[in-house]
C-alpha positions as CSV (number, residue, x, y, z in Angstrom):
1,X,73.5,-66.6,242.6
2,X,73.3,-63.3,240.6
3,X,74.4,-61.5,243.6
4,X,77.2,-63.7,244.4
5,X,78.7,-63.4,241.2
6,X,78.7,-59.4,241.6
7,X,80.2,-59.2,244.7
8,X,83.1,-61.6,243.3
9,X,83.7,-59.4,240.5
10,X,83.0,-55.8,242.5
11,X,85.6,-57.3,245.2
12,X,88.1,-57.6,242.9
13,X,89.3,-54.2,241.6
14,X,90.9,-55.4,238.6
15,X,88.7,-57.3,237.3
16,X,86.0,-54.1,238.3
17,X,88.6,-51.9,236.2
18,X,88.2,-54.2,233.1
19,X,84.3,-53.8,233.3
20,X,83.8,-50.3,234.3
21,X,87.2,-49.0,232.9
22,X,88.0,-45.4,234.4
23,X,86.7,-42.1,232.5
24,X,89.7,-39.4,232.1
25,X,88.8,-35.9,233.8
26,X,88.7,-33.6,231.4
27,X,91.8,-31.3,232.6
28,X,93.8,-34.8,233.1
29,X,96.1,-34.5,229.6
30,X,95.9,-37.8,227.7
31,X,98.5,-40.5,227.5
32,X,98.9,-40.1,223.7
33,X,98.5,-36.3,223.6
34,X,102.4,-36.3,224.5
35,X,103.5,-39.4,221.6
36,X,103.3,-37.3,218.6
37,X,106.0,-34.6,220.0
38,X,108.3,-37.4,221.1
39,X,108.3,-39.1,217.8
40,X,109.9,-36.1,216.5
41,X,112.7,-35.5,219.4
42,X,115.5,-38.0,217.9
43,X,115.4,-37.1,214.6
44,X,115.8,-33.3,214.9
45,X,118.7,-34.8,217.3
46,X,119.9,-36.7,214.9
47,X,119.5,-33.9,212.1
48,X,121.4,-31.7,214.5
49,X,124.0,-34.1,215.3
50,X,124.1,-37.4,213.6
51,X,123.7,-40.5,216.1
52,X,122.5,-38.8,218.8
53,X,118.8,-40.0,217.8
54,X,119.9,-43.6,217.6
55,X,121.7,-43.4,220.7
56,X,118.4,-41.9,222.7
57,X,117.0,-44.9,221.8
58,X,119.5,-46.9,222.7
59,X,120.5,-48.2,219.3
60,X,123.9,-49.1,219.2
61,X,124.3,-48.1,215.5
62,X,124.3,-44.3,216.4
63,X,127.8,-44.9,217.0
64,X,128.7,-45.8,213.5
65,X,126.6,-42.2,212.4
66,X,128.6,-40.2,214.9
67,X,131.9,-41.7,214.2
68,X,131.2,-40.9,210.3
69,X,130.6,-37.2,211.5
70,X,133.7,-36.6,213.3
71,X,135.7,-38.5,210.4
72,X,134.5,-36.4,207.9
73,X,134.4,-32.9,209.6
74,X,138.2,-33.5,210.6
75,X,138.6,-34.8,207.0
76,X,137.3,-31.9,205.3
77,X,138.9,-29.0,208.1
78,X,142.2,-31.2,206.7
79,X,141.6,-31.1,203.1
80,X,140.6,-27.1,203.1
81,X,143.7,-26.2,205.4
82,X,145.8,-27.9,202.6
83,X,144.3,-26.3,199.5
84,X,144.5,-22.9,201.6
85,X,147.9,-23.7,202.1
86,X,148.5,-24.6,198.2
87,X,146.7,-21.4,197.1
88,X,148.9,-18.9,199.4
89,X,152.5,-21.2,197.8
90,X,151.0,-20.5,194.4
91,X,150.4,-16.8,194.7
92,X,153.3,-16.2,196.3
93,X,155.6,-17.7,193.9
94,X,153.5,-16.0,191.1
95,X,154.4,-12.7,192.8
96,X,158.2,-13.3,193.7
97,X,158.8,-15.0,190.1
98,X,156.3,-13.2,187.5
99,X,154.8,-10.3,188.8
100,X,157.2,-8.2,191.1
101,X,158.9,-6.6,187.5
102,X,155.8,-5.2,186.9
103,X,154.3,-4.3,190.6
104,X,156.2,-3.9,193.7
105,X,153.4,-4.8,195.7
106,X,151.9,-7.6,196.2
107,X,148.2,-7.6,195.1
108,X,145.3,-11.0,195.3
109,X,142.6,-11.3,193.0
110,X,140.2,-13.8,191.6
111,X,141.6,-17.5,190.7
112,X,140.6,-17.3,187.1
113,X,143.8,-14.5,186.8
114,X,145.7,-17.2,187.6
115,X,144.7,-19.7,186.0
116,X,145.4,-17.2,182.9
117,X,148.7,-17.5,184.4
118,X,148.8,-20.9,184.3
119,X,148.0,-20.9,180.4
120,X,150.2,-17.5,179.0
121,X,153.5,-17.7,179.7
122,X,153.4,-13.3,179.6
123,X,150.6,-11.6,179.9
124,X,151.5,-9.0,177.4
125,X,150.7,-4.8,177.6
126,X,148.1,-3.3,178.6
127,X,148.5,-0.5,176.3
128,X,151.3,-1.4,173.5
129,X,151.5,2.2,172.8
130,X,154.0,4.7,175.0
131,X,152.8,7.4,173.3
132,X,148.9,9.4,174.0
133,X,147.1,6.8,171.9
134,X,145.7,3.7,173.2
135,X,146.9,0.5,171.2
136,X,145.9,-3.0,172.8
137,X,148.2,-5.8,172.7
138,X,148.6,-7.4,169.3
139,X,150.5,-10.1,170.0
140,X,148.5,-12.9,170.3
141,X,150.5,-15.7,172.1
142,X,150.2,-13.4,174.8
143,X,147.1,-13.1,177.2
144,X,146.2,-9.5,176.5
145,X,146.9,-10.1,172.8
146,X,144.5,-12.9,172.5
147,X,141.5,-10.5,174.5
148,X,142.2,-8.5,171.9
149,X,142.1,-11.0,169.0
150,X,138.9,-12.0,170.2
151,X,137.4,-9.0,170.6
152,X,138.2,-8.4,166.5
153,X,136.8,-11.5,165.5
154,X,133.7,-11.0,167.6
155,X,132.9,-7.3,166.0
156,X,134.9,-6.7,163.4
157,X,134.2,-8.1,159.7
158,X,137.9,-8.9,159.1
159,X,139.7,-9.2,162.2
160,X,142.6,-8.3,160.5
161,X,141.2,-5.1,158.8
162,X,140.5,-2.5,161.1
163,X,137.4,-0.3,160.5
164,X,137.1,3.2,161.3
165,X,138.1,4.1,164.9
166,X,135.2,6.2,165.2
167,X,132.6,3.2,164.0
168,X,130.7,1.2,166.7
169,X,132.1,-1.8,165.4
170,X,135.7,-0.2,166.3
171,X,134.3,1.2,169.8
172,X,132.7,-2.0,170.9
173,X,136.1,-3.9,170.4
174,X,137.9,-1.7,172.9
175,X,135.3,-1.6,175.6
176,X,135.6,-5.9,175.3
177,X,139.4,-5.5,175.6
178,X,139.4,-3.0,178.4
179,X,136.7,-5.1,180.2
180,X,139.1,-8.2,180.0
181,X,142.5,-7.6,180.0
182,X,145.2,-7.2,182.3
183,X,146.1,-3.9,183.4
184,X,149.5,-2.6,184.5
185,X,149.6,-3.6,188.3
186,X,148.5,-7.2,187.2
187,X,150.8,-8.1,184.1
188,X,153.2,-11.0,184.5
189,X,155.8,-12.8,182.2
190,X,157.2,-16.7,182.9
191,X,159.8,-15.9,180.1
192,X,162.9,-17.3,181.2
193,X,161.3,-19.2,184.3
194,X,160.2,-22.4,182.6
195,X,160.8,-24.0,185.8
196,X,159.1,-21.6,188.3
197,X,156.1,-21.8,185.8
198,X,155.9,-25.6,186.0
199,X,156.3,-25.4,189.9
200,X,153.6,-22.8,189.6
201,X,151.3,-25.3,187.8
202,X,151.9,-28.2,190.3
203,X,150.8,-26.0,193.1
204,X,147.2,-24.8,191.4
205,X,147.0,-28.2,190.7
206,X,147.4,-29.4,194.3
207,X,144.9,-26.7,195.3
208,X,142.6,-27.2,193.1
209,X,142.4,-31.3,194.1
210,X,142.5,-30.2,197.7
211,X,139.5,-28.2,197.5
212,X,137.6,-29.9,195.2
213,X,138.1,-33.2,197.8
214,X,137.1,-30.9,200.3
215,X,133.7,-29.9,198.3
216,X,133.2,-34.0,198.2
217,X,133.8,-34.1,202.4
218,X,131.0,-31.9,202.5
219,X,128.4,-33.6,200.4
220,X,129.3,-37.0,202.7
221,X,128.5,-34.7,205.7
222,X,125.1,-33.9,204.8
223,X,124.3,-37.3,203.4
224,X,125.2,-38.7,206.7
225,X,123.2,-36.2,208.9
226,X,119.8,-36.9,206.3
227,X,120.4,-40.7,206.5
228,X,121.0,-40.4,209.9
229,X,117.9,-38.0,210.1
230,X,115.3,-40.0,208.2
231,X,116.4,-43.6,209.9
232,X,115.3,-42.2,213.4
233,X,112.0,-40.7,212.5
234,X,111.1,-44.0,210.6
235,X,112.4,-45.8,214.0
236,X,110.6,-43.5,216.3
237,X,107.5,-43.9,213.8
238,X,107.4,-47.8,214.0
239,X,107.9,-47.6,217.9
240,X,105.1,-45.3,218.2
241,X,102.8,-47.2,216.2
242,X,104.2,-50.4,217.7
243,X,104.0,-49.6,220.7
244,X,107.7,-51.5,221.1
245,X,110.8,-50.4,220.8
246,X,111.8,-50.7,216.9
247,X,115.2,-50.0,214.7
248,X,116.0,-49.2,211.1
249,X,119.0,-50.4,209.8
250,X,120.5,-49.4,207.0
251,X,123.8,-50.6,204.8
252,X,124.7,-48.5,202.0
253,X,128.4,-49.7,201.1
254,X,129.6,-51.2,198.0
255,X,127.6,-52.6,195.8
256,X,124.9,-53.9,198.4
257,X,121.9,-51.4,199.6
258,X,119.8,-52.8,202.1
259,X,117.3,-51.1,204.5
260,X,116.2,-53.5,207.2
261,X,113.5,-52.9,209.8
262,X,113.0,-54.6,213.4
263,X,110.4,-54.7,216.2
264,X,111.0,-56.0,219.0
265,X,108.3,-58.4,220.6
């Protein structure tokens, strides 16, 4: 009877490969050896371009990622042409308007000088003096004039006394104005262009928006490539632990957050 029974089982080979199960060879690689790299492949697809991890796995969804990146990339290459745009209608009206009296050609700096413009309708002299001695602006409704107004009342006791030219106190005053004002080849004055001046405004304004909406675009961008990131390496994870096919989905809009997971069995 004994021998019967093994020469059932031995003649069938599945049923001998459930009892005796084969041993790997030792140069044969392992089945799972390979699992751990491929749990990695979508999300560093998805963190490259986000979507293309859900969409490896056949998840509709990575549509909805991808579509969000090509939305917002155009969205912010819009918004930073138009502040671009803004920038080079401001400076060129503060050139043609407010500065070309004082410099015939047409020189760019840093945005806080025009901002300054934006505030001081004249940026007053540079030196108020035409003679050999250098006298700072002393107007003070006047750019330079209020460098220099703040210079006195940062090192001098009275800011309307003067103290010896030859004291520190004296010394370190000037070297605050020179640092900060406006010299000759950047001066401008507004008076008489009230208009021009609030056009000016409008534009930095614009820009300013612009740019700032364009910063914004980019912070969506990278939020969508690390929630696109994270929600296929927690997908591949569950799959791979699973061993079935598994999807993370994930609803962030309004007021409702929701993270839902799903194996399939």
């Amino acid at each position: 009877m004994k021998a019967l029974l093994a020469a059932i089982v031995f003649a069938t080979p599945a049923a001998a490969q459930q009892l005796f199960p084969a041993r790997p060879r030792p140069d044969e690689p392992r089945a799972d050896s390979a699992r751990p790299a491929s749990v990695f492949v979508r999300p560093l697809a998805s963190l490259l371009v986000p979507g293309t991890g859900q969409l490896l796995a056949r998840q509709d969804h990575g549509a909805v990622y991808l579509a969000a990146e090509v939305y917002l990339l155009s969205r912010y290459l819009q918004l930073d042409h138009e502040a671009t745009q803004e920038a080079k209608r401001f400076q060129n009206l503060a050139f043609e308007v407010a500065r070309r009296s004082f410099a015939p050609i047409q020189r760019d700096t840093i945005f806080e000088y025009y901002e300054q413009m934006e505030r001081f309708v004249e940026s007053g002299a540079y030196d108020a003096d035409p003679g050999s001695a250098f006298v700072p602006e002393g107007d003070p409704g006047t750019y330079n004039g209020s460098v220099w107004l703040l210079a006195r009342r940062t090192y001098w006791v009275d800011p309307n006394v003067p103290p010896d030219p030859t004291s520190w106190q004296y010394r370190a005053a000037l070297d605050f104005y020179t640092a900060r004002a406006v010299g000759p080849n950047f001066q401008w004055s507004w008076r008489e262009h009230s208009l021009e001046h609030q056009v000016f405004r409008d534009f930095i304004r614009r820009s300013d928006n612009a740019f700032r909406r364009a910063q914004n675009q980019l912070g969506l961008l990278l939020a969508n490539h690390v929630v696109s990131t994270v929600d296929a390496l927690i997908s591949a994870r569950l799959s791979a632990a699973a061993g079935r096919p598994a999807e993370v989905h994930t609803s962030l809009g309004g007021t409702v957050q929701r993270i839902q997971f799903s194996i399939a069995f």
